[in-house]
Backbone as CSV, one residue per row, in Angstrom:
resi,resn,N_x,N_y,N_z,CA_x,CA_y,CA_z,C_x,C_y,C_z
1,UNK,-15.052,4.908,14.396,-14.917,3.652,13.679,-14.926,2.495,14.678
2,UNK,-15.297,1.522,14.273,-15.287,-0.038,15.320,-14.379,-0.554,14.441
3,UNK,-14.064,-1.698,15.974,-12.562,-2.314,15.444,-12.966,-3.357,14.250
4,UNK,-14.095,-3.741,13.838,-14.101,-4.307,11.897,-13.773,-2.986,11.141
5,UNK,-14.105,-2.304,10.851,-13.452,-0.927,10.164,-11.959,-1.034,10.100
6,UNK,-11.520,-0.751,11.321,-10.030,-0.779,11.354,-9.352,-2.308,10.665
7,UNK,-10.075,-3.248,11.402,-9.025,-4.401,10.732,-9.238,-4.495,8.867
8,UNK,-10.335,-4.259,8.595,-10.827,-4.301,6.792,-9.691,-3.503,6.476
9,UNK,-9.489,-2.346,6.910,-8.942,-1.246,6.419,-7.228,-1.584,6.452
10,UNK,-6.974,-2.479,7.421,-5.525,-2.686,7.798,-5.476,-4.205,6.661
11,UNK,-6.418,-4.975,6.607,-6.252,-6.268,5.428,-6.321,-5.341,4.355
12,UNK,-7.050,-4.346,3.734,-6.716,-3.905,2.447,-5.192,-3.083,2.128
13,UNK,-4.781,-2.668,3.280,-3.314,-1.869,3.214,-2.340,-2.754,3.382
14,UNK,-1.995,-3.976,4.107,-0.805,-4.610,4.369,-1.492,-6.430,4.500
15,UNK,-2.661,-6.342,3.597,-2.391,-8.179,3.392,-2.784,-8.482,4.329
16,UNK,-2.828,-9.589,4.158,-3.797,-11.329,5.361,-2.949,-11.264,6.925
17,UNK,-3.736,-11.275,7.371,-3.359,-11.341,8.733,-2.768,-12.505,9.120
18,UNK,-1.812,-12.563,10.109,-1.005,-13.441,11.047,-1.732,-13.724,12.030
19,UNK,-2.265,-14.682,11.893,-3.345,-15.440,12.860,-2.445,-15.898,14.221
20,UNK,-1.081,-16.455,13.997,-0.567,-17.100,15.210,-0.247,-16.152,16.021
21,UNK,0.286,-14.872,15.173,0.810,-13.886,16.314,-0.066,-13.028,16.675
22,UNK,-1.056,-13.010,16.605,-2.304,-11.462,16.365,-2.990,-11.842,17.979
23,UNK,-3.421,-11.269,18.506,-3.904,-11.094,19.937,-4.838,-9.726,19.735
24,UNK,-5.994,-10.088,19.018,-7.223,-9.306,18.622,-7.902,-8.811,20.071
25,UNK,-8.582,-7.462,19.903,-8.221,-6.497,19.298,-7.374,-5.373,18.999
26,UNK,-6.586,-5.531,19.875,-5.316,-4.890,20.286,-3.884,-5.037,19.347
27,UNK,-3.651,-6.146,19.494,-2.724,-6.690,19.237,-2.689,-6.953,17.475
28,UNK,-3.126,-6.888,16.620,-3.238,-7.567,15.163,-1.870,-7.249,14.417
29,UNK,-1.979,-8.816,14.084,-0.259,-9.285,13.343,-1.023,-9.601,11.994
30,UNK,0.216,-8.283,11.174,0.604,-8.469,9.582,1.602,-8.467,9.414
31,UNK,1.962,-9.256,8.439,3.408,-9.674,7.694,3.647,-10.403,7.511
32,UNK,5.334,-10.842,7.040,5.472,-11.708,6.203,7.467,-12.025,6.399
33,UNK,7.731,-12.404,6.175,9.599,-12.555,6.503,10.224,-11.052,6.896
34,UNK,9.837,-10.839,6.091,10.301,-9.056,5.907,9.963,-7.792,6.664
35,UNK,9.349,-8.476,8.044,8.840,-7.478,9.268,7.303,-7.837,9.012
36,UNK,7.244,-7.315,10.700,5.786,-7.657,10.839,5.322,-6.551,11.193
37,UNK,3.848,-5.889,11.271,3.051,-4.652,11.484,1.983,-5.413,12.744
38,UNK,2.116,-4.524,13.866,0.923,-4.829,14.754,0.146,-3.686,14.618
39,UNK,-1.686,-3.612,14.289,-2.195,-2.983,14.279,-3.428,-3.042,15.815
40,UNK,-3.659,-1.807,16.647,-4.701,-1.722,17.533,-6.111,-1.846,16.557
41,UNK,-6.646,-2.616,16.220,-8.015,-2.696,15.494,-9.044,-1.701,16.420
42,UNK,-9.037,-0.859,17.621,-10.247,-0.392,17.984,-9.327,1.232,18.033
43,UNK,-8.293,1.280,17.746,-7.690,2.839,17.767,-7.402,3.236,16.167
44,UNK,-6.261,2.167,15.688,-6.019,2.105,13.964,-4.980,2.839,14.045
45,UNK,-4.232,2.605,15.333,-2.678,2.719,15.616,-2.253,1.733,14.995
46,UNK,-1.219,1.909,14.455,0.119,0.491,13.971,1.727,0.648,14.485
47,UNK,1.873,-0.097,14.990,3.685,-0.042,14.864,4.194,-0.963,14.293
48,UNK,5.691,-0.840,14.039,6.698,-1.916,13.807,7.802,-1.405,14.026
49,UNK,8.777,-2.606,14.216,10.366,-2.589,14.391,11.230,-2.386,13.403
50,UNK,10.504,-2.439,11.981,11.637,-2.591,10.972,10.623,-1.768,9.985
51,UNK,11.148,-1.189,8.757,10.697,-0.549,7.475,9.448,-1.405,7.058
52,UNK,8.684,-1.359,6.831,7.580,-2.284,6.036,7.242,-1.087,4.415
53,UNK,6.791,-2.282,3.557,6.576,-2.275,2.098,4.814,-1.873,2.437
54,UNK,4.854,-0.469,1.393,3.116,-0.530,1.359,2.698,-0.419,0.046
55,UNK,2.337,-0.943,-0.855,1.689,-0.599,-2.063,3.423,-0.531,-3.022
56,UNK,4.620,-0.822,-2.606,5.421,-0.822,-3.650,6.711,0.175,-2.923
57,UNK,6.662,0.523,-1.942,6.937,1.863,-0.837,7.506,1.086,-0.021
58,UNK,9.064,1.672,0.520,9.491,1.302,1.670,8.596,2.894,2.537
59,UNK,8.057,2.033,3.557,7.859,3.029,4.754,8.536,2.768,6.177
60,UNK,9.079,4.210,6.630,10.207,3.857,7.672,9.915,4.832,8.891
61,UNK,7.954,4.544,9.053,7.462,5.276,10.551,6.874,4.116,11.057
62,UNK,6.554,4.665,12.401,5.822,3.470,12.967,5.069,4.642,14.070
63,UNK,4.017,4.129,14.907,3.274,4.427,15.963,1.921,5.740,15.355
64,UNK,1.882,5.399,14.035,0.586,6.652,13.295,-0.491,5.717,12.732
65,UNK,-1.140,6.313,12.363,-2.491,5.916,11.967,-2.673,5.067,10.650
66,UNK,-3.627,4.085,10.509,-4.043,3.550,8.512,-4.315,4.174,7.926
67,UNK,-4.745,5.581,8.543,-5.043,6.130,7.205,-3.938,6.365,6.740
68,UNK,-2.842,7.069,7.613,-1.271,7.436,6.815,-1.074,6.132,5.630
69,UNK,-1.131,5.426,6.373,-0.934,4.068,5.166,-1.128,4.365,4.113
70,UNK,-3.051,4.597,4.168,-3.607,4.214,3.244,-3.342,5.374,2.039
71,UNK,-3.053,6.641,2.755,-2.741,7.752,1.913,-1.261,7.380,0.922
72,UNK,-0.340,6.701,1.413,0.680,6.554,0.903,0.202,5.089,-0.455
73,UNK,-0.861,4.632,0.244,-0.964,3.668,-0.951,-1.848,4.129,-2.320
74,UNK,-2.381,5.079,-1.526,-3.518,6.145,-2.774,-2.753,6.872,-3.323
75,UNK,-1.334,7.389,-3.227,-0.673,7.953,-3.678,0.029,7.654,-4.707
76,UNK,0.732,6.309,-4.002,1.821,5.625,-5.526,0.928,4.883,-6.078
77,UNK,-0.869,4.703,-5.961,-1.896,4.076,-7.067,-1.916,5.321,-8.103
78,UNK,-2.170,6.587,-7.478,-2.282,7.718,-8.718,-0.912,7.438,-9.381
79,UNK,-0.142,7.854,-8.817,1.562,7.963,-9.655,1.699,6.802,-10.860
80,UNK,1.542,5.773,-10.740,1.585,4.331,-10.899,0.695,4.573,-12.499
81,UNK,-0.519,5.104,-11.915,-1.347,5.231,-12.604,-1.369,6.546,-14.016
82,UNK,-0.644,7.632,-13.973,-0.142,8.545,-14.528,1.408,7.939,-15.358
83,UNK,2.104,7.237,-14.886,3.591,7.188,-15.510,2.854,6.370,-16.393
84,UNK,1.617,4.889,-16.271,1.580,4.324,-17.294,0.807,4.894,-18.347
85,UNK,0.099,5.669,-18.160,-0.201,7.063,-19.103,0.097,7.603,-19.742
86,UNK,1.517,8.178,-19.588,2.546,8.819,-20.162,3.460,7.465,-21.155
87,UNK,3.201,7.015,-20.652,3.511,5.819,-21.607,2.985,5.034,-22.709
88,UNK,1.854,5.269,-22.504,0.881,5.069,-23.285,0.752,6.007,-24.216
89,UNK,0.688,7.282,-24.046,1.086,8.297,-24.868,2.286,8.496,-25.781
90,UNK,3.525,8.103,-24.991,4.744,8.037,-26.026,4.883,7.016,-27.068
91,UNK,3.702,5.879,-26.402,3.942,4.586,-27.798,3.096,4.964,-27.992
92,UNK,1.915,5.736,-28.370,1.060,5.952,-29.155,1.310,6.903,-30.236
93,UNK,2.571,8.109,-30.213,3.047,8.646,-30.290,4.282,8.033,-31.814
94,UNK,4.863,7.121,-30.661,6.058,6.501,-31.864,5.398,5.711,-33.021
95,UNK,3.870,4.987,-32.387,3.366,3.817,-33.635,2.708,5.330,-34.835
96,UNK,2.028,6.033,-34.200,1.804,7.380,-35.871,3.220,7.541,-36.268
97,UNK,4.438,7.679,-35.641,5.034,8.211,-36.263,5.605,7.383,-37.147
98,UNK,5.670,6.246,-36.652,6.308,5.193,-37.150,5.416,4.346,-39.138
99,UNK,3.524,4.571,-38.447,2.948,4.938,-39.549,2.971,6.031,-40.823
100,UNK,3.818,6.705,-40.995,3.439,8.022,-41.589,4.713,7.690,-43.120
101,UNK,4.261,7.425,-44.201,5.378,7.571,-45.004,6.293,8.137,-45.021
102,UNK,7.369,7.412,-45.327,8.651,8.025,-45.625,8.927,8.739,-46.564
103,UNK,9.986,9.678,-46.638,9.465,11.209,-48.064,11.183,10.372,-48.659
């Protein structure tokens, strides 16, 4: 992969980049009050000092790869994606039942 690969891949997992702190290509700053993520754009190493939020997820590693990221964000998209399913099913569920004359 070249380091555009890596950085696309690190803006679609953790948001707009920190332009003041980022020291490209090496160095790339994401975040926001709540901890910051430096990503290597030509390896697609990341670390941080504190827990960072991915897709809805506290994550509490640092020094592994985007894809780990990205797997954790493909993950709670399926989950996410199944509970509202099941939900969809139970009110679909209560409105027949709720249709059906009373005896």
């Amino acid at each position: 992969m070249t380091s555009i690969d890596h950085f696309a891949i690190a803006t679609e997992i953790l948001g707009k980049q920190c332009m003041e702190l980022s020291r490209p290509p090496h160095d790339v700053r994401f975040g926001n009050p709540h901890g910051l993520v430096s990503v290597d754009c030509t390896t697609g190493r990341w670390r941080t000092t504190a827990p960072i939020r991915v897709g809805g997820k506290t994550v509490e590693m640092s020094g592994h790869y985007l894809k780990e990221l990205g797997e954790i964000k493909d993950q709670l998209a399926r989950e996410r994606e199944q509970i509202e399913q099941n939900v969809k099913t139970r009110y679909d569920r209560l409105l027949e039942k709720a249709k059906k004359p009373k005896k």
